[in-house]
BAKOLZA-642652 format. One record per atom (N, C-alpha, C): atom name; residue in one letter; residue number from 1; x negated, y, z negated. Coordinates in steps of 0.05 Angstrom, whole numbers. Layout:
N
["CA","A",NUM,[X,Y,Z]],
...
END
This chain:
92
["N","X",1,[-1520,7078,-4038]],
["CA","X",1,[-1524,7049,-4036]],
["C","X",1,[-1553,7042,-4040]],
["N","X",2,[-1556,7021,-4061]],
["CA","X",2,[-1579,7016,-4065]],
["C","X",2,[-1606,6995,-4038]],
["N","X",3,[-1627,7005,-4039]],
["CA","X",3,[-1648,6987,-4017]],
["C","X",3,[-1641,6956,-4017]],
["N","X",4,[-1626,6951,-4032]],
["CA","X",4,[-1631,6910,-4035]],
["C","X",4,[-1609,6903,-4038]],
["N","X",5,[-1590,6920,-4019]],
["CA","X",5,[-1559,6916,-4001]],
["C","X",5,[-1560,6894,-3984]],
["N","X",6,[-1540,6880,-3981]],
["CA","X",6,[-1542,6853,-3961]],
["C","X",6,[-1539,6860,-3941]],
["N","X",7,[-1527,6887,-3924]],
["CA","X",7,[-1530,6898,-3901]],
["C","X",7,[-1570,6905,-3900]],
["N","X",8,[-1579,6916,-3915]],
["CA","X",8,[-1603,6918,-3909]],
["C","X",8,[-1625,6899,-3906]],
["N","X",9,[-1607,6869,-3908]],
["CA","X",9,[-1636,6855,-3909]],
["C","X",9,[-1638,6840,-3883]],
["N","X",10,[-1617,6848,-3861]],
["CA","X",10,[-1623,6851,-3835]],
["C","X",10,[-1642,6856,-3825]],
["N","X",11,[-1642,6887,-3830]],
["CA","X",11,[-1656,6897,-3811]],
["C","X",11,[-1688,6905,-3829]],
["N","X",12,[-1691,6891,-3850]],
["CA","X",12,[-1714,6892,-3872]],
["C","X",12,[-1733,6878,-3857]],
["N","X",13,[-1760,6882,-3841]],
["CA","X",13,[-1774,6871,-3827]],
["C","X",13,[-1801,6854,-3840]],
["N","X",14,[-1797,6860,-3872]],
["CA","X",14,[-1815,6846,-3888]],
["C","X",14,[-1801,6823,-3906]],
["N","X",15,[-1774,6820,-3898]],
["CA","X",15,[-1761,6797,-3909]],
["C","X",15,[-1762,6767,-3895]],
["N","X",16,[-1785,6751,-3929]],
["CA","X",16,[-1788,6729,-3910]],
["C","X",16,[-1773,6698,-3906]],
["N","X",17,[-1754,6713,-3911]],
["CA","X",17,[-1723,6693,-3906]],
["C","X",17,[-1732,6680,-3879]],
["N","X",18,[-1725,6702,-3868]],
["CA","X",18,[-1724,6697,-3839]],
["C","X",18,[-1746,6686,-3821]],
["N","X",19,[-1769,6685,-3838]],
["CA","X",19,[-1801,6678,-3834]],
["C","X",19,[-1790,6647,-3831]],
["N","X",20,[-1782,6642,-3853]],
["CA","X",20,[-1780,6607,-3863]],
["C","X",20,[-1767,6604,-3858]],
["N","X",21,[-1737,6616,-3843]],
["CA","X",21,[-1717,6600,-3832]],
["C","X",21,[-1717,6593,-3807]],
["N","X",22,[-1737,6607,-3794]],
["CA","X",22,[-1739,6596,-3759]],
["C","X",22,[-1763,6579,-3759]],
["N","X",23,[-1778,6582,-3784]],
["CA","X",23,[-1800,6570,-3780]],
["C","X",23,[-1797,6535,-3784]],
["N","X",24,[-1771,6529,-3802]],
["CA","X",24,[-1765,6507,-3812]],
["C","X",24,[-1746,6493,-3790]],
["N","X",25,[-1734,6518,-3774]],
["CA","X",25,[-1718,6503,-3747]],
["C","X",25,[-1742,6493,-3729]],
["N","X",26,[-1753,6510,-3719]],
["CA","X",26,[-1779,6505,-3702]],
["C","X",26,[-1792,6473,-3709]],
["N","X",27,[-1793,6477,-3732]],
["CA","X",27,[-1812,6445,-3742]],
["C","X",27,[-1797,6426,-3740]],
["N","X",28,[-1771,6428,-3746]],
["CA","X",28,[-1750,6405,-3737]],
["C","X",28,[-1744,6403,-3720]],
["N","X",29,[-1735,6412,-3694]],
["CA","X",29,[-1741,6413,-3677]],
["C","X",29,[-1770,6407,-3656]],
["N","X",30,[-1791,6410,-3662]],
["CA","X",30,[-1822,6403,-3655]],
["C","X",30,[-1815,6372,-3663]],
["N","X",31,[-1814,6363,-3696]],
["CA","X",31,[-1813,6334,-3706]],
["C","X",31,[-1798,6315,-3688]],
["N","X",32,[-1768,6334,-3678]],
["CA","X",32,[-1754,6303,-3668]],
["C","X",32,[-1762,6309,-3634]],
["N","X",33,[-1776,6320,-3628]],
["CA","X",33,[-1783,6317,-3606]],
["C","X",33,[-1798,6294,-3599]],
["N","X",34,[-1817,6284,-3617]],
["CA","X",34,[-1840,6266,-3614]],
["C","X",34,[-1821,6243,-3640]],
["N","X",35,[-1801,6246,-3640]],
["CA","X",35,[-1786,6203,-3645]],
["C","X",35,[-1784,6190,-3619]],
["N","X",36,[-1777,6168,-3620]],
["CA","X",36,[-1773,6156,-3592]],
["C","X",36,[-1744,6162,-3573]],
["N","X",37,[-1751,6172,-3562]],
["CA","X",37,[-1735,6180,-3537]],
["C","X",37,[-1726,6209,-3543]],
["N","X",38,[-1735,6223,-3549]],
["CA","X",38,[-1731,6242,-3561]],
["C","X",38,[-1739,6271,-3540]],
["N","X",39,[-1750,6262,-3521]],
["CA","X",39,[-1762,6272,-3504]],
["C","X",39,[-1758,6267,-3467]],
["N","X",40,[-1739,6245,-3463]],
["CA","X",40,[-1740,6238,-3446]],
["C","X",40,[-1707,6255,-3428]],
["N","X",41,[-1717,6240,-3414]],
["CA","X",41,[-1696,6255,-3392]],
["C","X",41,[-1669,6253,-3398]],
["N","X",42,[-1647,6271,-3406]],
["CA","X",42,[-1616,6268,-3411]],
["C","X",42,[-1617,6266,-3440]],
["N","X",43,[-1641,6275,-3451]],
["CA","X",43,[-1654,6280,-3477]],
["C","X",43,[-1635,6310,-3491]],
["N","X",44,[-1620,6304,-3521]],
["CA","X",44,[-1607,6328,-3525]],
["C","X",44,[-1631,6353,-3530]],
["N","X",45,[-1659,6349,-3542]],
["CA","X",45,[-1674,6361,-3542]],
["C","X",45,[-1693,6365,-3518]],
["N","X",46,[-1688,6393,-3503]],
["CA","X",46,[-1689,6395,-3477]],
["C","X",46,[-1708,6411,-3492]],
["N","X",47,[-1726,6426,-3463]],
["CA","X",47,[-1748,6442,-3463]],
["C","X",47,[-1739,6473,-3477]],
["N","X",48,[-1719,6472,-3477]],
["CA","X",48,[-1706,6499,-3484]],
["C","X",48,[-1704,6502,-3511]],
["N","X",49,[-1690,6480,-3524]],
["CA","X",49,[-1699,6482,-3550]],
["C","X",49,[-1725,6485,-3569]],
["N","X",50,[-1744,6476,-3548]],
["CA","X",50,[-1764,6476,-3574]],
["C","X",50,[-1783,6513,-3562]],
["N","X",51,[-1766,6509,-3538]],
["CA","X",51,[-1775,6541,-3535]],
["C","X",51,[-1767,6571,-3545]],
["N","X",52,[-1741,6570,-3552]],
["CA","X",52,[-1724,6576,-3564]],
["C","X",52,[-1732,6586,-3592]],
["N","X",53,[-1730,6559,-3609]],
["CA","X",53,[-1738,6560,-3634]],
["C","X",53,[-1762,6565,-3644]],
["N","X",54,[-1781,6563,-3631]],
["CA","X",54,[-1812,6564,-3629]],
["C","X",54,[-1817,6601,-3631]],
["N","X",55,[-1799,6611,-3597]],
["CA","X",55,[-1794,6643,-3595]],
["C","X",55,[-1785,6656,-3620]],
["N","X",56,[-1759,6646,-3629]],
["CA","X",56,[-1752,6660,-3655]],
["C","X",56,[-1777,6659,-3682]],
["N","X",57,[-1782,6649,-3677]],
["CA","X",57,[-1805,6637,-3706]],
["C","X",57,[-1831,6657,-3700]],
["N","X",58,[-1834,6651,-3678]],
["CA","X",58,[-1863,6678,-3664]],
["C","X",58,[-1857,6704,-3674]],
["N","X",59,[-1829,6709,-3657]],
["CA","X",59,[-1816,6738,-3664]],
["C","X",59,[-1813,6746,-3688]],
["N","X",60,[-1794,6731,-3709]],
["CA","X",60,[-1799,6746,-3738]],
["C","X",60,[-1823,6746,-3749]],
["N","X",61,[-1848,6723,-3743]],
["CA","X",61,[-1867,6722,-3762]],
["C","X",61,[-1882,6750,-3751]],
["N","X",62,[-1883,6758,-3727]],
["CA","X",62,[-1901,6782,-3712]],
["C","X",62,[-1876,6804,-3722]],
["N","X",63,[-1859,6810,-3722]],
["CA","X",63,[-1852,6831,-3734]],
["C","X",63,[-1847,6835,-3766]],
["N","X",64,[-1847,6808,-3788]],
["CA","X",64,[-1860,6804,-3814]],
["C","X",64,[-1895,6826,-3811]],
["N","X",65,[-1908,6815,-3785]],
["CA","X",65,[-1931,6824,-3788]],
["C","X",65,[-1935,6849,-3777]],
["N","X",66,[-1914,6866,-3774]],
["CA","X",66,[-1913,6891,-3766]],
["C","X",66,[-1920,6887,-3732]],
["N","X",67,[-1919,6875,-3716]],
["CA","X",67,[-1924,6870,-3679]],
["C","X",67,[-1900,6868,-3676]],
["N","X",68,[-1910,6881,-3646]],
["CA","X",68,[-1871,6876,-3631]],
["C","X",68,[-1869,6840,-3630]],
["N","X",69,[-1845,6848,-3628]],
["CA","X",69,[-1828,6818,-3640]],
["C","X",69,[-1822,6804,-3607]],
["N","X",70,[-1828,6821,-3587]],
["CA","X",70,[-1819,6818,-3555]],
["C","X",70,[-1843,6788,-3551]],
["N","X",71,[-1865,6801,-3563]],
["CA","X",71,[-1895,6787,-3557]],
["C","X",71,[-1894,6764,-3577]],
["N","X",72,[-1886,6772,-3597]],
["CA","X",72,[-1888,6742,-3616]],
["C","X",72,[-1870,6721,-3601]],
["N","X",73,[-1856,6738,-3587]],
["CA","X",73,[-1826,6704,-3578]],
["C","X",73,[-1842,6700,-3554]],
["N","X",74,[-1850,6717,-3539]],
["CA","X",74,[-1872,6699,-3527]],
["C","X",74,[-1886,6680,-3526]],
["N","X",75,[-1901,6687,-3543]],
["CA","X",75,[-1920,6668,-3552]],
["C","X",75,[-1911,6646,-3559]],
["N","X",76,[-1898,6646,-3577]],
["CA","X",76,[-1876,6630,-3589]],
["C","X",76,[-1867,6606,-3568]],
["N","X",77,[-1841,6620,-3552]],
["CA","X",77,[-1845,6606,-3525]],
["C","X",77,[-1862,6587,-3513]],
["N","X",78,[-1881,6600,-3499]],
["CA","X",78,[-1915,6584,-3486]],
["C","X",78,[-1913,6559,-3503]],
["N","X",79,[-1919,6577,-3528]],
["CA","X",79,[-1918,6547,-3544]],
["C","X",79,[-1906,6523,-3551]],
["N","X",80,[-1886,6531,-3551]],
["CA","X",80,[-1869,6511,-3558]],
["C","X",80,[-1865,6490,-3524]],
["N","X",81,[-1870,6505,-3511]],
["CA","X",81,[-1860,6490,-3479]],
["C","X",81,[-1886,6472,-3482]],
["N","X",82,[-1913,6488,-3488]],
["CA","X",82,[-1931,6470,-3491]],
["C","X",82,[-1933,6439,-3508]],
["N","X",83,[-1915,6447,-3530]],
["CA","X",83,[-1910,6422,-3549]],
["C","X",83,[-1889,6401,-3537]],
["N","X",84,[-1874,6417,-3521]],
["CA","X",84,[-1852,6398,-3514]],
["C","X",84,[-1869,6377,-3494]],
["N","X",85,[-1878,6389,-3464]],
["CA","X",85,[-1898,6379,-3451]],
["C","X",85,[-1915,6361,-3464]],
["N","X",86,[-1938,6370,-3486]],
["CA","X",86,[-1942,6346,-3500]],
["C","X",86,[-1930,6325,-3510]],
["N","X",87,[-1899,6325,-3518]],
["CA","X",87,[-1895,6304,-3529]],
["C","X",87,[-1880,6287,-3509]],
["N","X",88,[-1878,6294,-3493]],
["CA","X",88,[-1873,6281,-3458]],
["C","X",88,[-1900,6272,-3458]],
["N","X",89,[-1919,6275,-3459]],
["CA","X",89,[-1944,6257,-3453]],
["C","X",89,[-1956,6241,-3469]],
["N","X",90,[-1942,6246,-3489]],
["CA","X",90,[-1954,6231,-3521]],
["C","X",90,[-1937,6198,-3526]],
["N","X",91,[-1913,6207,-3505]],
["CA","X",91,[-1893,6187,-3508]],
["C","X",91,[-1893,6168,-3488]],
["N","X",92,[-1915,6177,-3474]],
["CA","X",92,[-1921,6151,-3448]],
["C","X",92,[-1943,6127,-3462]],
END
């Protein structure tokens, strides 16, 4: 079976599909956070989502970059809680 099998581009850690596909959820997600009401309480975009998607986006881009992928969703994470938080204060 040849290297550029559709089973292999799973687990292919330099494929940047996966770079731009969390990275494009993440931003949509971040965007409708900061429309109006978008943020508020009983809000479908809860803290989780933008932490979530933010984590996945950390994770493949740090394991794109050869780092454990544990630490990129980390970060990822932080972050995104941090953006959410901001846009709870951006929206007062």
């Amino acid at each position: 079976m040849s290297q550029s099998s559709p089973q292999h581009s799973f687990a292919n850690k330099k494929n940047i599909m996966w770079v731009l596909l969390s990275g494009a959820m993440a931003i949509l997600f971040v965007v409708l956070l900061f429309i109006p009401g978008g943020s508020q309480n009983g809000s479908l975009f809860s803290v989780y989502s933008a932490m979530i998607w933010c984590g996945l986006f950390g994770c493949t881009l740090f394991r794109y970059l050869d780092k454990n992928g544990w630490i990129g969703f980390a970060v990822g994470s932080v972050v995104g809680m941090c953006i959410q938080i901001l846009s709870q204060i951006a929206m007062i």
